[in-house]
PyMOL Python script that loads the backbone (N, CA, C, O; Angstrom):
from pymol import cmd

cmd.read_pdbstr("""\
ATOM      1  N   UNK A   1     -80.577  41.303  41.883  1.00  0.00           N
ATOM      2  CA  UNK A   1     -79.222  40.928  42.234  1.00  0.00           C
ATOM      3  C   UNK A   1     -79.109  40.963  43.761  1.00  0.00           C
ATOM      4  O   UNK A   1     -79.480  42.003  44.305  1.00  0.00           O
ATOM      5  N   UNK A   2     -78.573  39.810  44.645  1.00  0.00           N
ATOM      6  CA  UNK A   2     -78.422  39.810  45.709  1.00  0.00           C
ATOM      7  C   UNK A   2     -77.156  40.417  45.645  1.00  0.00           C
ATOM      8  O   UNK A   2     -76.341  40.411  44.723  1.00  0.00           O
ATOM      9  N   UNK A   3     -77.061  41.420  47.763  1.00  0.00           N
ATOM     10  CA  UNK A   3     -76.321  42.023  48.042  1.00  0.00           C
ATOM     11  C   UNK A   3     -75.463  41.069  48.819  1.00  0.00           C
ATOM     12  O   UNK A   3     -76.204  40.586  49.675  1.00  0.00           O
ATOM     13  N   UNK A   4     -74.381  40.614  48.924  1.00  0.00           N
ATOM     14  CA  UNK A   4     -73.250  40.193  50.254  1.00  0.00           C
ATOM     15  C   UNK A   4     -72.494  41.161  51.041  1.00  0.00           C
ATOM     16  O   UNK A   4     -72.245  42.366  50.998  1.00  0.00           O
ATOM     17  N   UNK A   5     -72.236  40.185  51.756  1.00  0.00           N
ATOM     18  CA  UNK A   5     -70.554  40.700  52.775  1.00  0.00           C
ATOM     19  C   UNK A   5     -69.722  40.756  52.132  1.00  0.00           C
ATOM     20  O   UNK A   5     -69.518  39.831  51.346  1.00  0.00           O
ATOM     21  N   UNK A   6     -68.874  41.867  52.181  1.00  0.00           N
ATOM     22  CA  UNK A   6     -67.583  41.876  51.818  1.00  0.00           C
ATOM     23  C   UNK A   6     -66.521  41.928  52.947  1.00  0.00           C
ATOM     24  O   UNK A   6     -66.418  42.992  53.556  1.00  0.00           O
ATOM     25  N   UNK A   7     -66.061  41.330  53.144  1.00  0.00           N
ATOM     26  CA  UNK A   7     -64.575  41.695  54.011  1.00  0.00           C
ATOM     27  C   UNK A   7     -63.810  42.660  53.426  1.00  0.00           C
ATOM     28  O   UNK A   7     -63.734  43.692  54.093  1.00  0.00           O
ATOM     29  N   UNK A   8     -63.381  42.655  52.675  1.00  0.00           N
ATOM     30  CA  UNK A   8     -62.284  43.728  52.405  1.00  0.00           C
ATOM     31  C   UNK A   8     -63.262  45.252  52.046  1.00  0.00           C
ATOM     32  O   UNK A   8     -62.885  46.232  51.402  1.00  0.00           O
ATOM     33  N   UNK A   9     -64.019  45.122  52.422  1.00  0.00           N
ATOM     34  CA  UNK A   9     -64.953  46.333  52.197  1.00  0.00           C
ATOM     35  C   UNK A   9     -64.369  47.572  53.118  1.00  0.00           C
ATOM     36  O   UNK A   9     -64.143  48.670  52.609  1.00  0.00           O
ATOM     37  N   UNK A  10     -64.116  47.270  54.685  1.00  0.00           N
ATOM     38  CA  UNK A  10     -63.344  48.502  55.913  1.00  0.00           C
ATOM     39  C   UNK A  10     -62.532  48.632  55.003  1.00  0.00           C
ATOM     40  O   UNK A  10     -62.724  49.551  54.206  1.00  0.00           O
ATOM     41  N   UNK A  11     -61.317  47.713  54.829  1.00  0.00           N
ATOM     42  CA  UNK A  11     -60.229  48.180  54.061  1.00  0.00           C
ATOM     43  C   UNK A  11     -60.027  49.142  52.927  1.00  0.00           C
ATOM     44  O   UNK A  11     -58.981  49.789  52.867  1.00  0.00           O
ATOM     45  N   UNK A  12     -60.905  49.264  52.087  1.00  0.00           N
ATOM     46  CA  UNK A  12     -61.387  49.834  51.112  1.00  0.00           C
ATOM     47  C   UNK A  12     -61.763  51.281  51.612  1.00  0.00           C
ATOM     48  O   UNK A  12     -61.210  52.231  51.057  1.00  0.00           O
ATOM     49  N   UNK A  13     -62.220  51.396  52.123  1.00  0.00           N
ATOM     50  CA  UNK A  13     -63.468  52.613  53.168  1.00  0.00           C
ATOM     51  C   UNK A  13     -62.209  53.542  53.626  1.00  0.00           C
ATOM     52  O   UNK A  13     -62.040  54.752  53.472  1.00  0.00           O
ATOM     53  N   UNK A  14     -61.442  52.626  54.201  1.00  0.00           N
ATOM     54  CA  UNK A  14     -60.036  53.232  55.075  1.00  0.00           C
ATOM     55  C   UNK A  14     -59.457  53.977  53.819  1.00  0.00           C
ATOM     56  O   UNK A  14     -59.454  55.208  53.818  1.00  0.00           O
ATOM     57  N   UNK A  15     -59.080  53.431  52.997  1.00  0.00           N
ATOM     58  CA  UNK A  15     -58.258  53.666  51.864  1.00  0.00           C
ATOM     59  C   UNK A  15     -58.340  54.725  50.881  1.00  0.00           C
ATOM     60  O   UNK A  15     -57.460  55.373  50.315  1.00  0.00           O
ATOM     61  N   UNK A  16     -60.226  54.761  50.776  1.00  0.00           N
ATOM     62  CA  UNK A  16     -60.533  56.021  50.317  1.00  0.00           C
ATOM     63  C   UNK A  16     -60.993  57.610  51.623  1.00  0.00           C
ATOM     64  O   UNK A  16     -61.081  58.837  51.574  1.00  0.00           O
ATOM     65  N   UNK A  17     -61.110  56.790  52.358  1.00  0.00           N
ATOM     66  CA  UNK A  17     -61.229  57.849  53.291  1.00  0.00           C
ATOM     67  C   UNK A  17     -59.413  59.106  53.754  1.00  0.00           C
ATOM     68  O   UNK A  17     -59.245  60.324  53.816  1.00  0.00           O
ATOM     69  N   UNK A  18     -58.480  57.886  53.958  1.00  0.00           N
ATOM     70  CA  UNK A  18     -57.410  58.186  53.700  1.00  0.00           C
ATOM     71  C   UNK A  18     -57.221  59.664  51.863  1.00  0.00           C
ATOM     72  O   UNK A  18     -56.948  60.851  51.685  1.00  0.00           O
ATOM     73  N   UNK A  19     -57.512  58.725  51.224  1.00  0.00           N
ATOM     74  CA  UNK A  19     -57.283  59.761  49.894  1.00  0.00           C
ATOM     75  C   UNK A  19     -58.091  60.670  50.395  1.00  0.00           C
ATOM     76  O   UNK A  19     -57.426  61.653  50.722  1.00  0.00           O
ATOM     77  N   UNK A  20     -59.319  60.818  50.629  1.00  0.00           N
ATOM     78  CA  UNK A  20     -59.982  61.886  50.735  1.00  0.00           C
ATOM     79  C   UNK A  20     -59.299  62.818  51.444  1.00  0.00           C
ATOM     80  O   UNK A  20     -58.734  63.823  51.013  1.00  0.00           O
ATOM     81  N   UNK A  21     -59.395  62.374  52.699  1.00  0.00           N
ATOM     82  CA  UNK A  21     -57.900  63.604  53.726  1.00  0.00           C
ATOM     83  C   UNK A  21     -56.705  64.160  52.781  1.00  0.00           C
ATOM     84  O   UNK A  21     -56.067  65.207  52.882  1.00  0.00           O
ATOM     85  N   UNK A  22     -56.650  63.530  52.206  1.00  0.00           N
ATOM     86  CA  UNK A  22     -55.461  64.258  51.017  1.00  0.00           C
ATOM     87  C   UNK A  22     -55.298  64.755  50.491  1.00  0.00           C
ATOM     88  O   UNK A  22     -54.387  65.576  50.387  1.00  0.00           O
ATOM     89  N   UNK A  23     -56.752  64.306  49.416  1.00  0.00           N
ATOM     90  CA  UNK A  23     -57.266  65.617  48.547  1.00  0.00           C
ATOM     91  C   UNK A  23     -57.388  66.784  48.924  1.00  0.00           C
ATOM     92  O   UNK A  23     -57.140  67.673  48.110  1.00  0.00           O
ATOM     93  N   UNK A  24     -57.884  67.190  50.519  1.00  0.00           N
ATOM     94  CA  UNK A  24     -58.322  68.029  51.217  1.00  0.00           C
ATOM     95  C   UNK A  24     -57.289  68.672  51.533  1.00  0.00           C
ATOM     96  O   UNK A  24     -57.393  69.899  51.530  1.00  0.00           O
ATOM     97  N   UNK A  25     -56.172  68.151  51.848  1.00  0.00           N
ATOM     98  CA  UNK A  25     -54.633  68.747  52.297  1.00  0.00           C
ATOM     99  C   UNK A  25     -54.032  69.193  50.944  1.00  0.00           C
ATOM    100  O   UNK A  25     -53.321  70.198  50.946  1.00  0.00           O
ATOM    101  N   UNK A  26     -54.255  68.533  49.795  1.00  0.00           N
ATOM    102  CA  UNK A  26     -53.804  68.751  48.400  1.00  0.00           C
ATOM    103  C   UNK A  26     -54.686  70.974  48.214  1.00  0.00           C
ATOM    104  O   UNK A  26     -54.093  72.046  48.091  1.00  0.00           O
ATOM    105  N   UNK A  27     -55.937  70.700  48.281  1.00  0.00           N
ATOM    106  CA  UNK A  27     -56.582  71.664  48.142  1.00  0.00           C
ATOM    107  C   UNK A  27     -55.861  72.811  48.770  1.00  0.00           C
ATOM    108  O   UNK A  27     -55.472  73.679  47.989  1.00  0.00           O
ATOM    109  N   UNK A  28     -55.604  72.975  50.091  1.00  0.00           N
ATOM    110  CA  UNK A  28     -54.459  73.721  50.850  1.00  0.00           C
ATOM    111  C   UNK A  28     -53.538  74.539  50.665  1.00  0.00           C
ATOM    112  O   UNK A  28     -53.206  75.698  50.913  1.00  0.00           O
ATOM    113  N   UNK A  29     -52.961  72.924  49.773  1.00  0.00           N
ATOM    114  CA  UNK A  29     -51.486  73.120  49.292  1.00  0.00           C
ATOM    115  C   UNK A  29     -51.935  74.371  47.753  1.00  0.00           C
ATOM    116  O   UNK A  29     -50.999  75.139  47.531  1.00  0.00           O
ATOM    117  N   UNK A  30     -52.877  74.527  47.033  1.00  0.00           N
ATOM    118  CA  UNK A  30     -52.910  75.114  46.001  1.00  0.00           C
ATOM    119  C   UNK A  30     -53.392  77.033  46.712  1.00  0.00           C
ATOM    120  O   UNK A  30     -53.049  78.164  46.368  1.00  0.00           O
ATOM    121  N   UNK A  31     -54.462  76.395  47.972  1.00  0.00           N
ATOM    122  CA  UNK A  31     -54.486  77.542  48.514  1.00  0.00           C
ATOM    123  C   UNK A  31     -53.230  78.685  48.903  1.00  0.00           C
ATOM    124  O   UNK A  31     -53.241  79.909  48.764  1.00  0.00           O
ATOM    125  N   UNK A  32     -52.195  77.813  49.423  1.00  0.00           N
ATOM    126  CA  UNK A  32     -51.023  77.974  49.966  1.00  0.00           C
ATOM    127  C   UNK A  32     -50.492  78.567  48.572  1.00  0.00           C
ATOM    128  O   UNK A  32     -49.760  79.499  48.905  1.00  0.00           O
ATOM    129  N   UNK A  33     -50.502  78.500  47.508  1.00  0.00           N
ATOM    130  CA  UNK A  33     -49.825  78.422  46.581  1.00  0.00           C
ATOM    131  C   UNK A  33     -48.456  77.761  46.636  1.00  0.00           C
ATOM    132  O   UNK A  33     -47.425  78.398  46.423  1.00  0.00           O
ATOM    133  N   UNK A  34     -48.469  76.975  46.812  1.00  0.00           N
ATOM    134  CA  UNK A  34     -47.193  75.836  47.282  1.00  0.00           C
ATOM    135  C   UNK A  34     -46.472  75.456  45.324  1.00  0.00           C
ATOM    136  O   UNK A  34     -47.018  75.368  44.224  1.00  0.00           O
ATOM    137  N   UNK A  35     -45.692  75.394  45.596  1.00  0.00           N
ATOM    138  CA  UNK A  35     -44.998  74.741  43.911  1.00  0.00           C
ATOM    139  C   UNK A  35     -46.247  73.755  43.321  1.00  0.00           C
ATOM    140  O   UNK A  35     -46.913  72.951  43.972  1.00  0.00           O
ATOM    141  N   UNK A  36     -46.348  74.080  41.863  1.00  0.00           N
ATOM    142  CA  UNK A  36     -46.887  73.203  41.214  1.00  0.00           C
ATOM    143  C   UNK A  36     -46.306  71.380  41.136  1.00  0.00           C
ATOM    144  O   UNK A  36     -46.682  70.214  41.015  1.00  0.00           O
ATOM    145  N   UNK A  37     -45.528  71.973  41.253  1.00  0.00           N
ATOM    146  CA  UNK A  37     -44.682  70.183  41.200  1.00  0.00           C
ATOM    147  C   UNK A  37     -45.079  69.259  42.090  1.00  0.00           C
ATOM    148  O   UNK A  37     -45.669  68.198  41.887  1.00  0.00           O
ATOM    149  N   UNK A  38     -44.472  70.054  43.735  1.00  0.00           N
ATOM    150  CA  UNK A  38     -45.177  68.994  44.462  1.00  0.00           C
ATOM    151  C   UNK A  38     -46.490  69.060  44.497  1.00  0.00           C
ATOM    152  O   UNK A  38     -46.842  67.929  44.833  1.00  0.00           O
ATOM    153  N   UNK A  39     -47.882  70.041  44.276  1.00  0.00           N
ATOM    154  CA  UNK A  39     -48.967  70.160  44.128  1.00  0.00           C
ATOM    155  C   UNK A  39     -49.197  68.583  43.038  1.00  0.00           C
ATOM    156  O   UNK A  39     -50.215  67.891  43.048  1.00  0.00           O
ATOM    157  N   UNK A  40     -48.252  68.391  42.388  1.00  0.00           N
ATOM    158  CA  UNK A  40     -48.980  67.249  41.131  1.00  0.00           C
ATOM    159  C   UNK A  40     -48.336  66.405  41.106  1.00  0.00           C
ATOM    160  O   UNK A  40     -48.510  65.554  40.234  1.00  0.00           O
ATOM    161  N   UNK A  41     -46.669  66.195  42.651  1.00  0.00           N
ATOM    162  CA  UNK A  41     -46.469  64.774  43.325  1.00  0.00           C
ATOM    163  C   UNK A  41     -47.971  64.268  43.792  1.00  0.00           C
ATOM    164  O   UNK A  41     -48.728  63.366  43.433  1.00  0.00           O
ATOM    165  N   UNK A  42     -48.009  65.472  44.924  1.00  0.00           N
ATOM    166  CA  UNK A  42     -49.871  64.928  45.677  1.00  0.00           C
ATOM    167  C   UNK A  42     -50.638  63.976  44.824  1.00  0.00           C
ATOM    168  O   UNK A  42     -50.722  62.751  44.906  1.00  0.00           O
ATOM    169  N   UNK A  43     -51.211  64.870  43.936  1.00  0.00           N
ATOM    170  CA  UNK A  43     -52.493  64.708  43.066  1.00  0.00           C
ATOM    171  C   UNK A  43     -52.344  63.018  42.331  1.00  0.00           C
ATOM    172  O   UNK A  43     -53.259  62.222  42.120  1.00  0.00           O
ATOM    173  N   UNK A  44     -50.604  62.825  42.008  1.00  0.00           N
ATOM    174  CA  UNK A  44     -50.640  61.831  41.592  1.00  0.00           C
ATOM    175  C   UNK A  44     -50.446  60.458  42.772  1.00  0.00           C
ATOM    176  O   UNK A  44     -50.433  59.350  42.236  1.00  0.00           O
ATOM    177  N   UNK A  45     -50.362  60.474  43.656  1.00  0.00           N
ATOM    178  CA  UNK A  45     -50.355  60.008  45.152  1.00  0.00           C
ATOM    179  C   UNK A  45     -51.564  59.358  45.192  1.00  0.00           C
ATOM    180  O   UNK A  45     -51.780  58.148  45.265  1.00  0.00           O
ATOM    181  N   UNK A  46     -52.618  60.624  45.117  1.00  0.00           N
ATOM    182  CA  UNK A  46     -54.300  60.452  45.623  1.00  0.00           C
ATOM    183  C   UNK A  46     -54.734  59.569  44.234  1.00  0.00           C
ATOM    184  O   UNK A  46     -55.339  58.514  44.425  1.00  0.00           O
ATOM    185  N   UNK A  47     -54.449  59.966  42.909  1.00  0.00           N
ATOM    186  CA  UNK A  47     -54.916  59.332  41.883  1.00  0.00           C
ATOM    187  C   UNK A  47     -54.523  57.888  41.841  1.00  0.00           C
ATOM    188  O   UNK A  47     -55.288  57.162  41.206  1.00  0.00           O
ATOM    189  N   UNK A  48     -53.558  57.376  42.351  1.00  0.00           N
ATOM    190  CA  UNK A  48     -52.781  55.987  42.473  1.00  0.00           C
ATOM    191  C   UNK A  48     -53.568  55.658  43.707  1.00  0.00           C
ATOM    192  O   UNK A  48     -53.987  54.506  43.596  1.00  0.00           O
ATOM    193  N   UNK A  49     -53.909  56.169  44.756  1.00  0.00           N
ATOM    194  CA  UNK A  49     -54.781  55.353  45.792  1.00  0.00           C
ATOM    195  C   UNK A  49     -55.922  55.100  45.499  1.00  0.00           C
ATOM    196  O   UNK A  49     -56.423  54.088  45.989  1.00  0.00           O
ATOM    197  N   UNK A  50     -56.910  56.164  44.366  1.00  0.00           N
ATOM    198  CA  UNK A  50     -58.068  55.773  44.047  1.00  0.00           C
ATOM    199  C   UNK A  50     -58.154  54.410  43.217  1.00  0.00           C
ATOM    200  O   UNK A  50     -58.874  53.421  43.360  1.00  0.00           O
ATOM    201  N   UNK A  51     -57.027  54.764  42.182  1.00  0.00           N
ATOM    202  CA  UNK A  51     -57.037  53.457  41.153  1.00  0.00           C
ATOM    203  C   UNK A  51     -57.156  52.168  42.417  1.00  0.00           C
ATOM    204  O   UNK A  51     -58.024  51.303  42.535  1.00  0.00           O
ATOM    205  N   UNK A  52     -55.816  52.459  43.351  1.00  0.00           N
ATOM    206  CA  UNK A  52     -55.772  50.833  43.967  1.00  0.00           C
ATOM    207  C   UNK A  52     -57.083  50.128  44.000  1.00  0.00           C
ATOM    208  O   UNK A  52     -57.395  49.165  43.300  1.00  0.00           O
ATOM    209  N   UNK A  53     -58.127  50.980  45.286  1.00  0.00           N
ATOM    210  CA  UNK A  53     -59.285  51.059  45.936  1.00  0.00           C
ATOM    211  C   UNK A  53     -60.176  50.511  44.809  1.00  0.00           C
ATOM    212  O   UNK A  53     -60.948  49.585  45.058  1.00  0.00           O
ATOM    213  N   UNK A  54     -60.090  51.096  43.468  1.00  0.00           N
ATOM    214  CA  UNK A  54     -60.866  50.666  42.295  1.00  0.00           C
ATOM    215  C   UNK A  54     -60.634  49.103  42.221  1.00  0.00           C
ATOM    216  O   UNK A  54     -61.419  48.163  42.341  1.00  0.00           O
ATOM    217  N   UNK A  55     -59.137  49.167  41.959  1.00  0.00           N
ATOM    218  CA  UNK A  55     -59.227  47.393  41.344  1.00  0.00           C
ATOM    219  C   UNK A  55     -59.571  46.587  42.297  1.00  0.00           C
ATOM    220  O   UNK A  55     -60.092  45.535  41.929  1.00  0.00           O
ATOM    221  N   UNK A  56     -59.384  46.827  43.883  1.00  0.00           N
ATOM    222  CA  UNK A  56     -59.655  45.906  45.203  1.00  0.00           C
ATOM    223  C   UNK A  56     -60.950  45.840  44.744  1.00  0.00           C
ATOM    224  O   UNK A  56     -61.483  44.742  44.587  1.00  0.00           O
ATOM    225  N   UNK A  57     -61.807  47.368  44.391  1.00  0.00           N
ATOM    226  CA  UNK A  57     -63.216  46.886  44.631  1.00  0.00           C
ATOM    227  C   UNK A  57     -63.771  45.841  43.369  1.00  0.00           C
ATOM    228  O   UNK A  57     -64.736  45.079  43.440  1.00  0.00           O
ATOM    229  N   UNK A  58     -63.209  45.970  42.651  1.00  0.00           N
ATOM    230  CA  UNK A  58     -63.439  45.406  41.242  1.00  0.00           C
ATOM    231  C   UNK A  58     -63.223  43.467  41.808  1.00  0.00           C
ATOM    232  O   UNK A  58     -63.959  42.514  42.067  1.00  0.00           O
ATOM    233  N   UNK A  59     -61.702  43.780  41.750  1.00  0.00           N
ATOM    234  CA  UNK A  59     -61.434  42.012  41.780  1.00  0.00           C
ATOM    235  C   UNK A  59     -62.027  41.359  43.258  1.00  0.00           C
ATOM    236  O   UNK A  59     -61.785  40.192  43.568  1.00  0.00           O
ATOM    237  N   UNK A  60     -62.789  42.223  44.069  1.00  0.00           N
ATOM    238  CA  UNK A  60     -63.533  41.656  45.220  1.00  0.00           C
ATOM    239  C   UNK A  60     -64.587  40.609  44.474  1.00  0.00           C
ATOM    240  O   UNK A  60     -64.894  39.423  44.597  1.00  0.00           O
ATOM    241  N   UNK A  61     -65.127  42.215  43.262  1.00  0.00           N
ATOM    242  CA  UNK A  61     -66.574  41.598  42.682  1.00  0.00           C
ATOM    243  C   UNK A  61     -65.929  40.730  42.093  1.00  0.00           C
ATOM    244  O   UNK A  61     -66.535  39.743  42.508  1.00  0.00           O
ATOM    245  N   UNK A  62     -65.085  40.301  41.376  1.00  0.00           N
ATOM    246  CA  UNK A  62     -64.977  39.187  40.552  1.00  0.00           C
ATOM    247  C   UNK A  62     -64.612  37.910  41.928  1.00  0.00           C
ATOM    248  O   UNK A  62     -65.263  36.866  41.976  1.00  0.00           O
ATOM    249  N   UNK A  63     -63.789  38.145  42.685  1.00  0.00           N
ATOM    250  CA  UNK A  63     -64.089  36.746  43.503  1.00  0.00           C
ATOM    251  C   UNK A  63     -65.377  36.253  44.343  1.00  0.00           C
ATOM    252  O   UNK A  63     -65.803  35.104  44.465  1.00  0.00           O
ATOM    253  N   UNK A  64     -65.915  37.563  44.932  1.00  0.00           N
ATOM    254  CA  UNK A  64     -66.959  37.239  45.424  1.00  0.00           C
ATOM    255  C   UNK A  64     -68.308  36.980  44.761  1.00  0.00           C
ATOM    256  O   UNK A  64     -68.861  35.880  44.753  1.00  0.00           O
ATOM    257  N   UNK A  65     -68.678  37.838  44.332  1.00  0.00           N
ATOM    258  CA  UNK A  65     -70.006  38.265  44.049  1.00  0.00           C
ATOM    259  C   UNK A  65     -70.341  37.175  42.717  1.00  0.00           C
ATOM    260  O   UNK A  65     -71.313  36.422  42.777  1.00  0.00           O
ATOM    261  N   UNK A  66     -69.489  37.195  41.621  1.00  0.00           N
ATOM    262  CA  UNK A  66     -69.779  36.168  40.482  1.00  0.00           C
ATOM    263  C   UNK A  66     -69.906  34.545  40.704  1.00  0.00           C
ATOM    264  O   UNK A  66     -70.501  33.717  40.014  1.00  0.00           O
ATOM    265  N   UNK A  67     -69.108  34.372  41.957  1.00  0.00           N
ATOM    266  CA  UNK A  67     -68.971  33.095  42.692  1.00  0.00           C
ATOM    267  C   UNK A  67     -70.451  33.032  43.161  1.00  0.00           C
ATOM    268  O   UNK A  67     -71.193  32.185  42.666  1.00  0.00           O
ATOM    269  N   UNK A  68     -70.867  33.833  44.027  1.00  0.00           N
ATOM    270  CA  UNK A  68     -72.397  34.110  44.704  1.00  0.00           C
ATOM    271  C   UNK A  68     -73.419  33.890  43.580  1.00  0.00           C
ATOM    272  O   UNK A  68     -74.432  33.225  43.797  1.00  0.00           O
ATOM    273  N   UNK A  69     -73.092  34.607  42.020  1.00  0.00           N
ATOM    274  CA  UNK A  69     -74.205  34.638  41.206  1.00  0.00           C
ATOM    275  C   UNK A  69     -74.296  32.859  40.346  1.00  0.00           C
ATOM    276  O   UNK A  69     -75.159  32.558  39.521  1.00  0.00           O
ATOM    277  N   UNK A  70     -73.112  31.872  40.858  1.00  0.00           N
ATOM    278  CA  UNK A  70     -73.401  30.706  39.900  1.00  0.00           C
ATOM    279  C   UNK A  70     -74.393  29.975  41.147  1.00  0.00           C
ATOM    280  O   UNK A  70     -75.183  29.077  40.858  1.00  0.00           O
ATOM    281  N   UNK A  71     -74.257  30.413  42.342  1.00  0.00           N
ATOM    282  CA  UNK A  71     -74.908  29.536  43.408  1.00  0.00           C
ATOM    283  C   UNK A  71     -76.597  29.886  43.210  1.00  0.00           C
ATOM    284  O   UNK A  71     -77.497  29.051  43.290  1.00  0.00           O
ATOM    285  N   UNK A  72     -76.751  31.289  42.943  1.00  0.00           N
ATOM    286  CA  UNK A  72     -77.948  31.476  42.869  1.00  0.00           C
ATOM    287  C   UNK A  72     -78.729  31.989  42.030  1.00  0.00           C
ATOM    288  O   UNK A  72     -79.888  31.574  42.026  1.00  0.00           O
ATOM    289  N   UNK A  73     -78.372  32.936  41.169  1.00  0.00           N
ATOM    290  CA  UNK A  73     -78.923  33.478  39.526  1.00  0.00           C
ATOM    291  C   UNK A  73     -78.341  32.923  38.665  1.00  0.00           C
ATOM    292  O   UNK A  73     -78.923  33.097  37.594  1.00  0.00           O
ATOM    293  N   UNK A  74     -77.599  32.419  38.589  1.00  0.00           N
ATOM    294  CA  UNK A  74     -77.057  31.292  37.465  1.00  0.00           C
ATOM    295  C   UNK A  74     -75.845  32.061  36.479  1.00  0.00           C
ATOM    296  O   UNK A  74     -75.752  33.275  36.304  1.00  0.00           O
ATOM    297  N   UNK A  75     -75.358  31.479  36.159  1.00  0.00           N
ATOM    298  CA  UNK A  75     -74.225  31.670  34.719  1.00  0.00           C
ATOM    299  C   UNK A  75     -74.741  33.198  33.994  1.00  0.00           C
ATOM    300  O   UNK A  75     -74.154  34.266  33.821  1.00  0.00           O
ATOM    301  N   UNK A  76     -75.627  32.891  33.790  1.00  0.00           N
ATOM    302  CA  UNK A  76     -76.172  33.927  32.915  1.00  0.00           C
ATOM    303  C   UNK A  76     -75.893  35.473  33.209  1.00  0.00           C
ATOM    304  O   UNK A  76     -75.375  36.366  32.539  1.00  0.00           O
ATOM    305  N   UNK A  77     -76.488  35.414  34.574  1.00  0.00           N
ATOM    306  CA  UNK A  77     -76.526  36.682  35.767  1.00  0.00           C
ATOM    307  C   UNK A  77     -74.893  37.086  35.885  1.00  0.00           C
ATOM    308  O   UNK A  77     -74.423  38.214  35.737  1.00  0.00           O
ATOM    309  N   UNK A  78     -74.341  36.144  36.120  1.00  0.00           N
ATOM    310  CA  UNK A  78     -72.968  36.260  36.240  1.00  0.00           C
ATOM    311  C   UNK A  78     -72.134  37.219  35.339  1.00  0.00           C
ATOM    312  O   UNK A  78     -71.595  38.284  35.639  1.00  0.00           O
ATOM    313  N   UNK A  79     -72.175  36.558  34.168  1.00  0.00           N
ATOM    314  CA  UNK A  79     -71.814  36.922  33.039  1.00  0.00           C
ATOM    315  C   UNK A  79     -72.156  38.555  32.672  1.00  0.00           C
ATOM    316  O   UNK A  79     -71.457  39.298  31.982  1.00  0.00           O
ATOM    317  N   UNK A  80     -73.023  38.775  33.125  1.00  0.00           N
ATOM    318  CA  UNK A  80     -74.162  39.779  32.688  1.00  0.00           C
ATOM    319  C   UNK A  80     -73.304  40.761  34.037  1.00  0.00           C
ATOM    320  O   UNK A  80     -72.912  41.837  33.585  1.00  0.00           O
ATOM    321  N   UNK A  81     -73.076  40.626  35.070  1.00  0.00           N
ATOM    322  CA  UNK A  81     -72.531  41.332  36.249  1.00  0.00           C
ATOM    323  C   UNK A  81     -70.910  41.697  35.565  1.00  0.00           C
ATOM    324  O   UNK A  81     -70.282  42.755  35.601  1.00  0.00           O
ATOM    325  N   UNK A  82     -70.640  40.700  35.102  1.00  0.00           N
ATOM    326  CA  UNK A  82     -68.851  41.014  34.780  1.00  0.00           C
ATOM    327  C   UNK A  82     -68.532  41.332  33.915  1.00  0.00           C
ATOM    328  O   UNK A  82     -67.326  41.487  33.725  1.00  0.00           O
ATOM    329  N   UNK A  83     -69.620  41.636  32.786  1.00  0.00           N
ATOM    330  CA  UNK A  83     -69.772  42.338  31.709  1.00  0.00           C
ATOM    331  C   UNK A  83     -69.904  44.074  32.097  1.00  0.00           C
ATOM    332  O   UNK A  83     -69.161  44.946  31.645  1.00  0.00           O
ATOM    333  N   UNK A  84     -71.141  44.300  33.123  1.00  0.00           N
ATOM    334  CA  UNK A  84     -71.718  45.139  33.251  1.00  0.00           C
ATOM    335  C   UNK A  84     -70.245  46.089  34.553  1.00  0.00           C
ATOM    336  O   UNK A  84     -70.384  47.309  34.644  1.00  0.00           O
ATOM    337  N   UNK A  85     -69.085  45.464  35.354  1.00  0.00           N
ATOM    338  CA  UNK A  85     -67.920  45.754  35.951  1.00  0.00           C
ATOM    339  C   UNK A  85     -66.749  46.203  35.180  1.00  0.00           C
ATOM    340  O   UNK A  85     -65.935  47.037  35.576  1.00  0.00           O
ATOM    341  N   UNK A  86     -66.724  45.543  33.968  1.00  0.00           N
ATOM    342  CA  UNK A  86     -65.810  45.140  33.079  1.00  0.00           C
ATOM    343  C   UNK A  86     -65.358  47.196  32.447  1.00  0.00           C
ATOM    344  O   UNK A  86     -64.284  47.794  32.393  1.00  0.00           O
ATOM    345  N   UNK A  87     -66.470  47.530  32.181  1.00  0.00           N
ATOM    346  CA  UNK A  87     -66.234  48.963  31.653  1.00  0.00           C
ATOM    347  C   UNK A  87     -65.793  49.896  32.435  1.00  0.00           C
ATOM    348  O   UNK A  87     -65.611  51.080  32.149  1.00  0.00           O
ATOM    349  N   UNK A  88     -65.537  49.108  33.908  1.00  0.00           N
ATOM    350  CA  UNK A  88     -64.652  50.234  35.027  1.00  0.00           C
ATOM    351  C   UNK A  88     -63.085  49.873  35.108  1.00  0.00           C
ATOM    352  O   UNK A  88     -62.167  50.502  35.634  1.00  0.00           O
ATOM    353  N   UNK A  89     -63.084  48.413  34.275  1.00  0.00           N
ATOM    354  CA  UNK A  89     -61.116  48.288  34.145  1.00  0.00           C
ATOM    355  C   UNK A  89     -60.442  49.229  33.692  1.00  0.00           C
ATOM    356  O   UNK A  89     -59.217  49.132  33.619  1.00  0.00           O
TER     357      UNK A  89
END
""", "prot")
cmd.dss("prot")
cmd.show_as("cartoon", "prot")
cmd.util.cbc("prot")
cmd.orient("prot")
């Protein structure tokens, strides 16, 4: 399987790097013993940024990469890639 460019790849990077800082501030907050509530506003914050980051990375592969696989491994390969993505929806 050939590798490409992604453009929206920084964006992505940013996005989880962002959650990560959060998680890390989330961790804190339990150290702190801070209220459970907002402890699991956070958590659900960071869990909604991962999902985003997921589907960007997902529907990247479906515009990019399956487009890439009819030019050069054929239909088949394709199929076989968006099959093999498909179990991270």
């Amino acid at each position: 399987m050939a590798h490409y460019a992604h453009s929206n790849h920084p964006a992505i990077i940013k996005r989880l790097n962002r959650a990560a800082g959060h998680l890390k501030s989330i961790v804190g907050m339990i150290e702190e013993e801070r209220p459970c509530v907002d402890i699991a506003q956070q958590l659900q914050a960071v869990e909604s940024a991962i999902a985003s980051a997921k589907k960007a990375l997902i529907n990247d592969h479906i515009d990019h990469c399956l487009v890439h696989a009819e030019e050069g491994e054929g239909p088949a390969e394709a199929i076989a890639q968006f099959r093999a993505i498909s179990k991270y929806l």
